[in-house]
C-alpha positions in Angstrom: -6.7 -57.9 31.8 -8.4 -60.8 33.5 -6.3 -62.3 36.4 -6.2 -65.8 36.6 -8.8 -68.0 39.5 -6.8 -69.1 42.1 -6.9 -72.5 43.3 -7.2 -72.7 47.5 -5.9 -75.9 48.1 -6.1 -75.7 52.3 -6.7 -73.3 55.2 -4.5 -72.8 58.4 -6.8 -71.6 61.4 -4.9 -70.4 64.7 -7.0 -70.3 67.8 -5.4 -68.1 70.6 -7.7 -70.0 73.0 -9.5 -68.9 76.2 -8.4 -68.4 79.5 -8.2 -66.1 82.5 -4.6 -64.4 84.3 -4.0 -66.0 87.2 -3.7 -63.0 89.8 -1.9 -65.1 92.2 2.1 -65.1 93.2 2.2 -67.4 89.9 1.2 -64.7 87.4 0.4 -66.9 84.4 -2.4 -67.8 82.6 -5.4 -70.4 83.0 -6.7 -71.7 79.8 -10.4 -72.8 79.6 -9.7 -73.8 75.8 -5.9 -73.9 74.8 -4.5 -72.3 71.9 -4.3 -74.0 69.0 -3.5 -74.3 65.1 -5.1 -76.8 62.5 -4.6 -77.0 58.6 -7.2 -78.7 56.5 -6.2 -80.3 52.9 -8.9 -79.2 50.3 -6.8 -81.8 47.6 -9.3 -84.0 46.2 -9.4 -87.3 48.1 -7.2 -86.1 50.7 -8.7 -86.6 54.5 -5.9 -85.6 56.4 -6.0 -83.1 59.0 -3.0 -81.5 61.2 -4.0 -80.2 64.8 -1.7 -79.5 67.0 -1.3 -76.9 70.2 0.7 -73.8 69.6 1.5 -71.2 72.2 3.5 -68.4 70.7 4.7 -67.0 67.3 7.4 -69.5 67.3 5.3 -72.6 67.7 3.1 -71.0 64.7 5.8 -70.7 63.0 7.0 -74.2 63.4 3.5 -75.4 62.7 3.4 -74.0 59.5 6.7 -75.6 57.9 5.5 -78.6 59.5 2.1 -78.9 57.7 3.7 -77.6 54.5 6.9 -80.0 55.0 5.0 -83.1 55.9 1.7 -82.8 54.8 2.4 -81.4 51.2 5.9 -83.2 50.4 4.6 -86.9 52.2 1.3 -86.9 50.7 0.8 -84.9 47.4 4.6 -85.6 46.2 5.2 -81.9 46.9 2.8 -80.6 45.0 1.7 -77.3 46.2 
């Protein structure tokens, strides 16, 4: 049986960034290049890009329902 093509219709990239631990009483981290998380719409016509910083699971997290919540349901009528 031959499996249907699937259709990619966008990509989420999460960047974990660059940085260094601060050694000092502080203890926290020094990013060189901050995380972050984009998604790019492969729909025809559609230029739209989402970028936004994201510094943990959670913000991930919320990232992703964003991009499908707003970008999907505002601008394709929520058509996946």
């Amino acid at each position: 049986m031959t499996e249907p093509p699937v259709k990619v219709v966008g990509r989420l990239v999460v960047d974990l960034g660059e940085g260094r631990e601060d050694r000092t009483r502080w203890q926290r981290l020094i990013y060189s290049r901050q995380p972050r998380a984009f998604y790019e719409c492969f729909r025809p016509g559609c230029t739209r890009r989402i970028e936004g910083p994201v510094s943990g699971p959670e913000e991930v997290k919320a990232f992703v329902a964003t991009a499908r919540a707003e970008h999907v349901n505002l601008l394709h009528g929520g058509v996946s």
